[in-house]
N, C-alpha and C positions, 0 to 999 in steps of 0.2 A: 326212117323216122323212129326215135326210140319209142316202146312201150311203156314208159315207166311213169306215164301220165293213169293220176285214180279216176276213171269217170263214170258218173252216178248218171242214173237217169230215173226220173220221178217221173213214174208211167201210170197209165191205166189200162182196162183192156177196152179193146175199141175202139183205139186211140190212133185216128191216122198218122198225127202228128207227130206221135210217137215213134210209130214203128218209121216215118220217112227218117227222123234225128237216129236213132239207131242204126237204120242202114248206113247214114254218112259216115257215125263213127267209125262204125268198121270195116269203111273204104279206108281209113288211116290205117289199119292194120290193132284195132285198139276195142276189145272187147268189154262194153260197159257193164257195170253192174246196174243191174234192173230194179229200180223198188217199188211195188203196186200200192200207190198211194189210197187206192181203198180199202186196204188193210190193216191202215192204219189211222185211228183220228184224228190225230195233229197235224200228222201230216195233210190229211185229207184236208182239213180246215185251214191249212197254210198256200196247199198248192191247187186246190179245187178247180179254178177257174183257168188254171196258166199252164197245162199240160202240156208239150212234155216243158220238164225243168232240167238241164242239165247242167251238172257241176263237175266241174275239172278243179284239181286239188286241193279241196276246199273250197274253191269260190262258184256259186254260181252265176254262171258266165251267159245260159238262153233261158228264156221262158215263151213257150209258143212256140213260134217257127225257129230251128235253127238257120243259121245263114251258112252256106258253105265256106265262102271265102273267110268270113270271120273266124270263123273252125280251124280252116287253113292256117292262118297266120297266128293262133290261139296255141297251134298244134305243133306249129317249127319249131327244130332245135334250135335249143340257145345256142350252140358250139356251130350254126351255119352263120357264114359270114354278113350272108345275105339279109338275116336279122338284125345287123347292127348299120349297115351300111343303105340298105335298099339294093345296092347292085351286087349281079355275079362276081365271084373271082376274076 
């Protein structure tokens, strides 16, 4: 699975939610960047309620609970065939 996914994660401390979305991330092999939404006001005021937030290349893609499988198929390479097809080679 390539690396070359940006993934943000709009954290707080405390945060089970959080620390469980992180863990999944980096079952892919993909180390996210961490940002402590209470650190900041806007953001504190944009993502308060929705912990964790996480965004893959600009888009954000969870709020709350990630889903694994969502992740998974979020997280495939585009150059697997299995992305276009649904089935293996």
């Amino acid at each position: 699975m390539p690396n070359s996914y940006q993934v943000t994660v709009y954290t707080r401390s405390g945060c089970h939610l959080c620390d469980d979305a992180i863990h999944l991330i980096q079952q892919h092999g993909i180390e996210p960047r961490l940002v402590d939404i209470d650190a900041d006001e806007t953001l504190r005021g944009q993502f308060d309620s929705c912990v964790p937030v996480v965004e893959i290349d600009g888009k954000i893609r969870f709020r709350g609970k990630v889903q694994p499988l969502l992740l998974k198929r979020i997280l495939r390479p585009v150059a697997d065939p299995r992305t276009r097809t649904g089935l293996p080679e």
